[in-house]
C-alpha positions, 0 to 999 in steps of 0.5 A: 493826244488823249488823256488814256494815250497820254497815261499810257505813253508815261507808263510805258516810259516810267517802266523804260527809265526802271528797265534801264536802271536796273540794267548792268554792265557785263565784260566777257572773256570768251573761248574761240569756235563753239564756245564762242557759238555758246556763249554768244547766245547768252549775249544776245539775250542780256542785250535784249534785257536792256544790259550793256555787254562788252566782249574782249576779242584779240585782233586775230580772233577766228569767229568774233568779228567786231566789224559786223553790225551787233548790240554787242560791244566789242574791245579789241587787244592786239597780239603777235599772230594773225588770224590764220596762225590762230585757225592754223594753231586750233586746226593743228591741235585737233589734227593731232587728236584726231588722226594720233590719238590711237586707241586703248593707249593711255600714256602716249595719248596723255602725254600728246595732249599734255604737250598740245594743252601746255601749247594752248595755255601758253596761248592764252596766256599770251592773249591774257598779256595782252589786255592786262598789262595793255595799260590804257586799256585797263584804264579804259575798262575800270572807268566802265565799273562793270557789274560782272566778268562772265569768263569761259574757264577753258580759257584763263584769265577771267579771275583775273580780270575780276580781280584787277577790277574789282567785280564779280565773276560768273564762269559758264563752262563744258569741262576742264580735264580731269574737272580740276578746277571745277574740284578744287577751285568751284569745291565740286566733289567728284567720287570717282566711285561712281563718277566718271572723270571727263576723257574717261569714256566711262559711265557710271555703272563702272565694273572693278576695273573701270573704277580702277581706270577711272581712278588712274584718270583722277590720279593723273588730272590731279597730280600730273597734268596740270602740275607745271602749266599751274605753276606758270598761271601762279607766277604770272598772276603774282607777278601782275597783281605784286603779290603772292597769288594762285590760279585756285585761289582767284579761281574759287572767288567766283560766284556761280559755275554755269555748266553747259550740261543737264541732266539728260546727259550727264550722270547724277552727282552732287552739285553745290548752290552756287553751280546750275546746269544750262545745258541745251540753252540754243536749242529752239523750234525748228524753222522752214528749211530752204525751199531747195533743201526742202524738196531734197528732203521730201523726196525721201519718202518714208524713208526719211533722211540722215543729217551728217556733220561733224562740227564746226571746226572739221570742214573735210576729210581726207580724200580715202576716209571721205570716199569710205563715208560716202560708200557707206551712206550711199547704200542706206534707203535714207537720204542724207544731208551731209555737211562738206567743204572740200572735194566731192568723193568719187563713191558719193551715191544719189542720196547724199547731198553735200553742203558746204553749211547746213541749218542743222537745228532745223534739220534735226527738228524736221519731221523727215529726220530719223538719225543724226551722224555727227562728232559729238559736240555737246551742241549738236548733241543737245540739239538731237536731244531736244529734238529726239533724234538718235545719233550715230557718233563719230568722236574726234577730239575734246569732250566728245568720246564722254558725250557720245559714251553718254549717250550710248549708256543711256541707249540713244547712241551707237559709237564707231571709232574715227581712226579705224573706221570702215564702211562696214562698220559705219553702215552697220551702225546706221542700219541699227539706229535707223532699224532698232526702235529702242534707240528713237524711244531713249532719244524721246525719253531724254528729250521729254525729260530735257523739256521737262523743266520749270525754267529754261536753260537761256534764262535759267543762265541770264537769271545767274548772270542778272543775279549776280549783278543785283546783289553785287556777287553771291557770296552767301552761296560759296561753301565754306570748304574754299576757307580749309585747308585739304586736310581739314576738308577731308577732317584728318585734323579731327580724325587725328584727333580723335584717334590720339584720343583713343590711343591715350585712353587704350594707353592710360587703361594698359597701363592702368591695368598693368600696374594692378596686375603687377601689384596683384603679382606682388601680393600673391608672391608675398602670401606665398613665402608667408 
C-alpha cells in the first residue's frame, strides 16, 4: 500500500472513531399509524448519523414490527391485548368520529370524543404500566444511560421515562386538543383573538362570533376536557416516582417541542426558542412509478389524473358511500388513481383504478397530477404541498377538518362534509379545483414558500435531537414563565399591587382633602358668629 493510500485509510478511520464518539443514545416512545410513519423517518436518519436508537414497542403493536430486518433496536413490553383488539380499538374510535360526529353540533359531538379520548389515555396508560413498572426492563434500559427520550405527546408516558432515567426530553408532535399542553406545560401562548384553537375549523381571519366560538373551545379544552383523565396521569405519576407529581410539571422539563407543522400551513403565532417547526420533513422528490402505474397515467392524456386516498388508517367505505364516490369520479375527464381495499363499487367508470396501496408521493410529484382527493392527514397535505397540488378534502377525524380548513383559508382547497356527502356535491367540488387556476397558483405559492427555507425540516429535527445530546438538555432556552405561578404569569400579583397602591394614595389625598375642607368649614363658621 502506498504512503498517500495508507494516509487516506487512517483519516478515514480517525474521522470513524470521532463520528462514533460523538454519536449518542436515543429511547423512543412512539404513537401507532401515522405517527409512527412520522417519526420513523427521524429514526432512520439519526441511524444514519452513527446514533444508536431503541423504540419501546408493545407486543400488540399495529404498524412496528420488530422481526423485520432494521438498524433500529427494538424493547419489546408485553400487554393484555392482542394486536387485533389493538387495530379493533383504533378503528372503533375512528368509526365513531366518522359516521357520529354530526355537524354544527358542539356538546354532543365533544362529549363523544371526551369519552373516546378518556378510553385511549387509559389505553396508554396501560401500555406506560407496562415498561415502568416492568422491573428488569427498567434495569435494562438505565444500564443503556441514554442520551435523550424522544416522545410523541399524543401519547403519554415519555416525561416519564425521562424522569425514571434521568435524561433529556425532545417531544415531536401535531397537536394535543384544545393545545393544552402545549399551553401550559411547553408555556406556548395561544391568544384566542387570532389564533385558533385546534378542532375549531377556524382561521385566523375570525368574525365577532367565531372569536366567541373560538373562546368557547379555549374554555372547554382548559377546564373541562382534560380535567378528570389529568388527575388520573398525576396520581399515576405520584404513585410511580413516590412522591407528589404532576403531568405539567414532568411535561414542561422538556427541552424542545418539535411541531409537525410550518408556516405554510399553519397561521402566524408566537413561538418560543426552545419549539421549531419540522413540518413536511417526508416529503422528497418523486421517484418513477411502476410501469403498470405508468402507463395508466400517461393514458390520460392532457387531462391528467386525480390521486384519491384517504390515509392510512381508512381502507374502505360502506358499499353506498363507496358507489356514491365512484359516481362522482367516473364523470370527470381525468383519470383517478384511487386507494381502495374492499369490494370494487357497481358505479366505478373506466377512468378510475382501485389500488389496494399506492406510492402516493410519487404520485402527486408526477407531472400528470392536476388534484389530490384525500382526508386531510397532515402527511398527505404536506406532501400536495411540497408538490403544489390543490386538494379536494374529505375531513374524517382528528386534526384533519383544521388542516383542510387551512388549506381552504389560504385557497388550495375546497371542503365537502364526509357525513353528508352526495355525488353532486363531490363533482362540483373536483370540477372547481380542476377548472379554476387560482386553486394550482395558492398550491405553488405555498409550495415555493415550503422549499424556501434555509434548513430542511429532517435535519432541522435531527439538529434538535443531536442538539440536545451534545449539551446534555437545553435548559438555557425554557422560559422562565414554567418557574411562576398562573397569577404571577399573568402579573395579577403586580397589578394588584399597583392598584393597592393607587387606592392608597386616592385614600390618603380624599382624606387629605376632607380633613382641609372640614377645617376651612370650621374657620368660616367661627368668623361667621364673630
Amino acid at each position: 500500500m502506498s504512503v498517500k493510500w495508507a494516509s487516506v485509510f487512517v483519516l478515514l478511520h480517525l474521522m470513524g472513531l470521532l463520528r462514533r464518539g460523538a454519536c449518542g443514545k436515543v429511547l423512543v416512545w412512539p404513537t401507532e399509524y401515522s405517527h409512527w410513519i412520522n417519526i420513523k423517518i427521524i429514526l432512520e436518519e439519526l441511524v444514519h448519523r452513527g446514533h444508536e436508537v431503541t423504540v419501546l414497542t408493545s407486543s400488540a403493536s399495529v404498524l412496528i414490527d420488530p422481526s423485520q430486518p432494521s438498524a433500529i433496536k427494538f424493547e419489546v413490553y408485553s400487554i393484555s391485548m392482542t394486536k387485533e383488539e389493538v387495530e379493533a380499538f383504533y378503528m372503533s374510535l375512528i368509526s365513531e368520529w366518522m359516521n357520529h360526529f354530526k355537524k354544527n353540533s358542539f356538546w354532543p359531538n365533544y362529549s363523544k370524543l371526551k369519552q373516546r379520548f378518556d378510553e385511549h389515555t387509559d389505553f396508554v396508560r396501560n401500555l406506560c404500566r407496562g415498561v415502568v413498572l416492568n422491573k428488569s426492563l427498567m434495569e435494562k434500559l438505565r444500564a443503556s444511560k441514554f442520551d435523550v427520550v424522544l416522545a410523541d405527546a399524543v401519547s403519554l408516558c415519555g416525561e416519564l421515562l425521562a424522569e425514571l432515567l434521568n435524561t433529556s426530553l425532545v417531544y415531536t408532535l401535531r397537536f394535543t386538543p384544545g393545545y393544552t399542553y402545549e399551553k401550559y406545560s411547553a408555556g406556548l401562548p395561544f391568544p384566542p383573538s387570532y389564533v385558533p384553537v385546534v378542532l375549531s375549523e377556524l382561521s385566523d381571519q375570525m368574525t365577532f362570533m367565531e372569536r366567541v366560538k373560538n373562546m368557547i373551545h379555549v374554555l372547554y379544552f382548559d377546564f373541562y376536557f382534560y380535567t378528570s383523565d389529568e388527575k388520573k396521569w398525576n396520581q399515576f405519576y405520584s404513585e410511580v416516582l413516590g412522591r407528589p407529581r404532576t403531568i405539567v410539571e414532568l411535561m414542561n422539563k422538556a427541552d424542545i417541542w418539535l411541531i409537525r407543522m410550518y408556516w405554510d400551513l399553519e397561521f402566524p403565532r408566537p413561538l418560543l426558542p426552545n419549539v421549531d417547526f419540522i413540518g413536511g420533513l417526508h416529503c422528497k422528490p418523486a421517484k418513477p412509478l411502476p410501469k403498470e402505474m405508468e402507463d395508466f397515467v400517461q393514458s390520460s392524456g392532457e387531462h391528467g389524473i386525480v390521486v384519491f386516498s384517504l390515509g392510512s388508517m381508512v381502507y374502505n367505505l360502506t358499499e353506498e358511500k363507496a358507489n356514491m364516490i365512484a359516481s362522482a369520479l367516473a364523470q370527470i375527464p381525468q383519470k383517478v388513481v384511487w386507494r381502495f381495499d374492499g369490494k370494487k363499487p357497481d358505479t366505478l367508470g373506466s377512468n378510475t383504478r382501485l389500488y389496494k396501496w399506492i406510492p402516493q408521493n410519487d404520485l402527486l410529484g408526477h407531472p400528470k397530477t392536476k388534484a389530490f382527493l384525500a382526508h386531510g392527514g397532515t402527511n398527505g397535505l404536506y406532501e400536495a404541498i411540497y408538490h403544489g397540488i390543490p386538494v379536494v378534502g374529505i375531513p374524517l377525524f382528528a386534526d384533519q377538518p383544521d388542516n383542510i380548513a387551512h388549506m381552504t383559508s389560504k385557497g388550495a382547497a375546497v371542503r365537502v362534509d364526509f357525513s353528508t356527502l352526495s355525488s353532486a356535491d363531490l363533482l362540483s367540488a373536483l370540477r372547481t379545483v380542476l377548472n379554476d387556476p387560482s386553486y394550482k397558483e395558492n398550491a405553488m405559492r405555498l409550495s415555493r414558500i415550503h422549499h424556501d427555507q434555509p434548513v430542511k425540516p429532517l435535519d432541522r429535527a435531527v439538529f434538535w435531537i443531536e442538539f440536545v445530546m451534545r449539551h446534555k438538555g437545553a435548559k438555557h432556552l425554557r422560559p422562565a414563565l414554567h418557574d411562576l405561578s398562573w397569577f404571577q404569569y399573568h402579573s395579577l400579583d403586580v397589578l394588584g399591587f399597583l392598584l393597592a397602591c393607587v387606592l392608597s394614595v386616592v385614600f390618603v389625598i380624599t382624606k387629605c382633602c376632607l380633613l382641609c375642607c372640614g377645617k376651612f368649614g370650621k374657620a368660616g363658621k367661627k368668623e361667621k358668629r364673630a
